[in-house]
C-alpha positions as CSV (number, residue, x, y, z in Angstrom):
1,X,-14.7,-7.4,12.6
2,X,-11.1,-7.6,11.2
3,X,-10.4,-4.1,12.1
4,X,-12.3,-3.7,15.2
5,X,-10.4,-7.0,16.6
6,X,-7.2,-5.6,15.9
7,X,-6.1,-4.6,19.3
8,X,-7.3,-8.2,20.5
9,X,-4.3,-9.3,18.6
10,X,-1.3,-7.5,20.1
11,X,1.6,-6.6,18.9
12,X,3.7,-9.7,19.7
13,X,4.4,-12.7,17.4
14,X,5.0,-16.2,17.4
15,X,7.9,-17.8,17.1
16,X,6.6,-19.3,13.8
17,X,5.1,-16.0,12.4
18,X,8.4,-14.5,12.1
19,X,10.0,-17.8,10.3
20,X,6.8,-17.3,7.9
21,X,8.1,-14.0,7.1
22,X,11.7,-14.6,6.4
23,X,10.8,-17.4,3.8
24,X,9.2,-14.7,1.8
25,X,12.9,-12.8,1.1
26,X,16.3,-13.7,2.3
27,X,16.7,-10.6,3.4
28,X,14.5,-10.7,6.7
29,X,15.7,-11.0,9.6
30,X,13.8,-12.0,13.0
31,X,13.3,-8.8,14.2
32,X,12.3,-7.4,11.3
33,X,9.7,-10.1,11.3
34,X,8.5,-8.9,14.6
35,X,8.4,-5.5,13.7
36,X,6.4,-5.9,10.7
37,X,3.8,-7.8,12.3
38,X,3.6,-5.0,15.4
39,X,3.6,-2.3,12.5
40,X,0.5,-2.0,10.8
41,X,-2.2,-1.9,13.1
42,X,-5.9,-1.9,12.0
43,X,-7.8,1.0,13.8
44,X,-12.0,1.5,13.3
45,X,-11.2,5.0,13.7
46,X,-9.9,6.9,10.9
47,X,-7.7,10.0,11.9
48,X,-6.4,13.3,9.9
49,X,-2.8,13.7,9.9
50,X,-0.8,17.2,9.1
51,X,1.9,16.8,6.5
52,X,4.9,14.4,7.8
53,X,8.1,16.0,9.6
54,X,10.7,16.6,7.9
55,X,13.2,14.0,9.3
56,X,10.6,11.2,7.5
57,X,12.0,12.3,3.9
58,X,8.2,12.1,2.8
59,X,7.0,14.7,0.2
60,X,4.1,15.1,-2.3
61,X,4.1,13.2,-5.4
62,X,4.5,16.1,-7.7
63,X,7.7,17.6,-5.4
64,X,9.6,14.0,-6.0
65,X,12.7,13.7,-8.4
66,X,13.0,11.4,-10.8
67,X,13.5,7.5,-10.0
68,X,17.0,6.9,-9.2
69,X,18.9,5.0,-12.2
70,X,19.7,2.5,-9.9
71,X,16.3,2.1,-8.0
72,X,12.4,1.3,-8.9
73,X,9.6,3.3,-7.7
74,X,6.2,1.8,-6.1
75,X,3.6,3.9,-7.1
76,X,0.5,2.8,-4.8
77,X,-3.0,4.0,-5.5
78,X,-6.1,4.2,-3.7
79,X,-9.2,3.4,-6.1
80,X,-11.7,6.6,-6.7
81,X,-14.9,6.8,-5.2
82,X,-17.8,4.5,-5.6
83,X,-21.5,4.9,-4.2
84,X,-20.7,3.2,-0.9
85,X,-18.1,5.4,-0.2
86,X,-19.6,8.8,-0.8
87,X,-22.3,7.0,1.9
88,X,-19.7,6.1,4.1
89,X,-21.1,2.6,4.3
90,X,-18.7,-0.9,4.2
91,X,-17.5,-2.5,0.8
92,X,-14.4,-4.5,1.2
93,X,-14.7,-7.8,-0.6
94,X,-18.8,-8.2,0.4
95,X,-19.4,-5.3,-2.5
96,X,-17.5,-4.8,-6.1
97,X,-19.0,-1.7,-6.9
98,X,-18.3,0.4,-9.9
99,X,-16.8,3.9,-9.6
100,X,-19.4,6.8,-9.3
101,X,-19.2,9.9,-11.6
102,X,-16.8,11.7,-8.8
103,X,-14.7,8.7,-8.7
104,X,-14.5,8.3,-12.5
105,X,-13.2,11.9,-12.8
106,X,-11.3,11.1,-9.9
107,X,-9.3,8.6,-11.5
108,X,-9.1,10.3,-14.7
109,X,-7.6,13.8,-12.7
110,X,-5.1,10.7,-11.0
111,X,-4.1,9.5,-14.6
112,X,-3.3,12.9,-15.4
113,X,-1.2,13.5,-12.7
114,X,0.9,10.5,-12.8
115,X,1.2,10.9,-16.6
116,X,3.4,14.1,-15.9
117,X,5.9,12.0,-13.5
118,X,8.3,9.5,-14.6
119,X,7.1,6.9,-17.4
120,X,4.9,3.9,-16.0
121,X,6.6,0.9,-17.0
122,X,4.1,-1.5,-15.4
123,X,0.0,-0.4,-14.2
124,X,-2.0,-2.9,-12.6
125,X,-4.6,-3.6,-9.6
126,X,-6.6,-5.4,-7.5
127,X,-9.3,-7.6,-9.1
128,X,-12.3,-5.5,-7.6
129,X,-14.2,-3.4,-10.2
130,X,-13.4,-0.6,-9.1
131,X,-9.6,-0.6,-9.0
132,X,-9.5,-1.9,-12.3
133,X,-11.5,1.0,-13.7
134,X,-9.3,3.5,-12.1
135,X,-5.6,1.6,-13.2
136,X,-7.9,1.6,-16.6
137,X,-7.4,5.6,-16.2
138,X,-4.1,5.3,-15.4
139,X,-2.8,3.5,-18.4
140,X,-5.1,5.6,-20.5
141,X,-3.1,8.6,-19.8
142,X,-0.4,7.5,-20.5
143,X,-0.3,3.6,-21.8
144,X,2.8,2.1,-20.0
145,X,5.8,0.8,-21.9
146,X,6.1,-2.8,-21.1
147,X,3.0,-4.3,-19.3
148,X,-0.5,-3.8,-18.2
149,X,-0.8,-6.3,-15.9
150,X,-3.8,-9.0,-15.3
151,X,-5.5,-8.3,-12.4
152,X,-3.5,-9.8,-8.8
153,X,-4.8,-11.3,-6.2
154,X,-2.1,-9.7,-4.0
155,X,-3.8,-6.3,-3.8
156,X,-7.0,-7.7,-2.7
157,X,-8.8,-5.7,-0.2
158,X,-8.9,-7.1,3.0
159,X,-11.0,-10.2,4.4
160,X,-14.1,-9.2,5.7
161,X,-15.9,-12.3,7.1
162,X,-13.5,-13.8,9.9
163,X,-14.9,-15.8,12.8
164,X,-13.8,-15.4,15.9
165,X,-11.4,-18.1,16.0
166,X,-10.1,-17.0,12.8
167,X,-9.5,-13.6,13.6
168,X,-5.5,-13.8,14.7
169,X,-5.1,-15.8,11.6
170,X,-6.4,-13.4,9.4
171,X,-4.4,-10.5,11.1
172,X,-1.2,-12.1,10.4
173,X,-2.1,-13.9,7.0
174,X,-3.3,-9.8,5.7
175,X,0.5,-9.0,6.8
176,X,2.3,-11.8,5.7
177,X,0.6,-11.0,2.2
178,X,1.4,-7.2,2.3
179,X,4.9,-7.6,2.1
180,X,4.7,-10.4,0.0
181,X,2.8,-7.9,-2.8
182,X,5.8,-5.2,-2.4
183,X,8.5,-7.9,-2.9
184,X,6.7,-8.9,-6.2
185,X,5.4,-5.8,-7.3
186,X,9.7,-4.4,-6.8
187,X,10.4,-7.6,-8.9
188,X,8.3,-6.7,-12.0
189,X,10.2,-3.8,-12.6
190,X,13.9,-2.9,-13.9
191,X,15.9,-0.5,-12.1
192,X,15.1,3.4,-12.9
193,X,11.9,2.6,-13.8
194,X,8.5,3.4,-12.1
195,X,5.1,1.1,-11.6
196,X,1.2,2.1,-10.6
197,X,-0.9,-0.6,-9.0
198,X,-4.2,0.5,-7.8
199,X,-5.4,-1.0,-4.6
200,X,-7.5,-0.4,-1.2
201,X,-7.4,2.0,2.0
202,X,-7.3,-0.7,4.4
203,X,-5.2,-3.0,2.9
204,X,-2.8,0.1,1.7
205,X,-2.1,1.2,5.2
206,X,-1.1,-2.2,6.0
207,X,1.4,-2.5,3.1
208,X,2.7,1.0,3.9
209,X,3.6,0.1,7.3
210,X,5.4,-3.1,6.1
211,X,7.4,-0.6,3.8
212,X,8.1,1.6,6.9
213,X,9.0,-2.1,8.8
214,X,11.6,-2.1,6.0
215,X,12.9,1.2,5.7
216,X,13.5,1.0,9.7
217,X,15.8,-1.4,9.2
218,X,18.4,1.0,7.4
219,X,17.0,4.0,9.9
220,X,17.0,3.6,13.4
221,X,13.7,5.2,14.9
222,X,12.0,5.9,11.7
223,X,9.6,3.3,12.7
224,X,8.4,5.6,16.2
225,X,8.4,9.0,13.7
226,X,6.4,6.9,11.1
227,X,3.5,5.5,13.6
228,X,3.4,9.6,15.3
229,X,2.9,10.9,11.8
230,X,0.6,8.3,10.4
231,X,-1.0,6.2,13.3
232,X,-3.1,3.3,12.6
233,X,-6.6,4.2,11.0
234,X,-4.7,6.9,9.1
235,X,-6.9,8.6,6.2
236,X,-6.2,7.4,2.7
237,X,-8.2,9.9,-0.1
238,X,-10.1,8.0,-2.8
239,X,-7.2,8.1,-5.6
240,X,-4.7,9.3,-3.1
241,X,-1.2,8.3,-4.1
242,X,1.7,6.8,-2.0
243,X,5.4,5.6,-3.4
244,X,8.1,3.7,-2.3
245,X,11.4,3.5,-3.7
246,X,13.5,0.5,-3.6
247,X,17.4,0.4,-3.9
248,X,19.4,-1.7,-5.9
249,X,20.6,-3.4,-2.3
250,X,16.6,-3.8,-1.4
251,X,16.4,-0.2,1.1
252,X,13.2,0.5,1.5
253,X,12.5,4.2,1.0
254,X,8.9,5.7,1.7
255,X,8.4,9.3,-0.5
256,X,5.5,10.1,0.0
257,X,1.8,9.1,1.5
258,X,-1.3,9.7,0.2
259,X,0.1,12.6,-2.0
């Protein structure tokens, strides 16, 4: 229902939606605001994408340099595969199933691959089963320095039961709480170092396109590349792997997207 009432909510905002965003950081302006809630629309439709243009700056995971000494690196994970997904059938919040045999060996191929980028200062997840199994992976790859976090709330999945009425709502509160999970998750780190969290498709595209909101901001028209190269609905692999950096100023930078 969320996602299939998506384009019943528009792209426009309230006056009060966008002051609801700027509490969140300083840094927001109103138009920002606007754009992040016009940004990450929900589509039923899942589409294939060919790799992004060059003028996006995005790469694969295993082409990126190491983090900048003066920035911190968002590394944002889709979980591996469970039952329901190798059927194709709904799990959201209605459903914390375990991951399957592929989607433990998923997670464990994941692990390995992050283990050969820059250390993980910070791993952590949603609270569904299946996110915390594969961040479980991750860390035992290569156990992070500082912290393995307690499961957050933050990276939830998104709601599945909304009633009609509720349905606007639930659009805005889902965006309001994906930028709210990057300005924390950029917060538990120190600069030059790098962070996993482990999280969901849906909810993922919806903090990626508040991350492209941001980076916008610095780059005039990134936003139109962005929604060409990835429109809404945009496949995200079981254990597929996205990053954003963040500057010492607070720049946005995606890297790369579902690497």
């Amino acid at each position: 229902l969320f996602a299939a009432s998506s384009h019943q909510c528009g792209e426009t905002t309230e006056e009060k939606e966008s002051t609801a965003v700027m509490r969140l950081e300083p840094r927001i302006e109103r138009r920002a605001a606007a754009t992040l809630l016009a940004a990450a629309s929900v589509a039923p439709t899942h589409l294939a994408y060919a790799d992004a243009p060059a003028t996006l700056r995005i790469t694969r995971y295993s082409h990126l340099e190491t983090v900048p000494a003066t920035s911190k690196r968002l590394i944002l994970c889709r979980h591996g595969e469970t039952l329901f997904n190798k059927l194709h059938l709904p799990q959201g919040r209605l459903f914390d199933a375990a991951l399957d045999g592929a989607g433990q060996a998923q997670a464990e191929k994941l692990g390995a691959v992050l283990a050969q980028g820059p250390p993980l200062s910070v791993v952590g997840s949603s609270p569904r089963l299946r996110a915390m199994q594969t961040a479980d992976a991750i860390a035992r790859a290569r156990q992070p320095a500082r912290l393995r976090e307690a499961p957050r709330d933050d990276l939830d999945e998104v709601e599945d039961l909304v009633v009609p009425t509720e349905v606007r709502k639930a659009y805005v509160a889902t965006r309001l709480r994906a930028f709210g999970a990057l300005v924390q998750l950029q917060r538990a780190l120190r600069p030059g170092e790098a962070g996993a969290w482990v999280t969901h498709s849906r909810f993922l595209r919806v903090v990626l396109a508040a991350a492209a909101a941001e980076e916008a901001k610095a780059r005039p028209g990134f936003l139109d590349e962005w929604k060409r190269a990835f429109p809404a609905g945009f496949a995200i692999s079981n254990a597929g792997i996205s990053c954003v950096d963040v500057s010492e100023r607070g720049v946005f930078s995606l890297r790369c997207v579902n690497a």
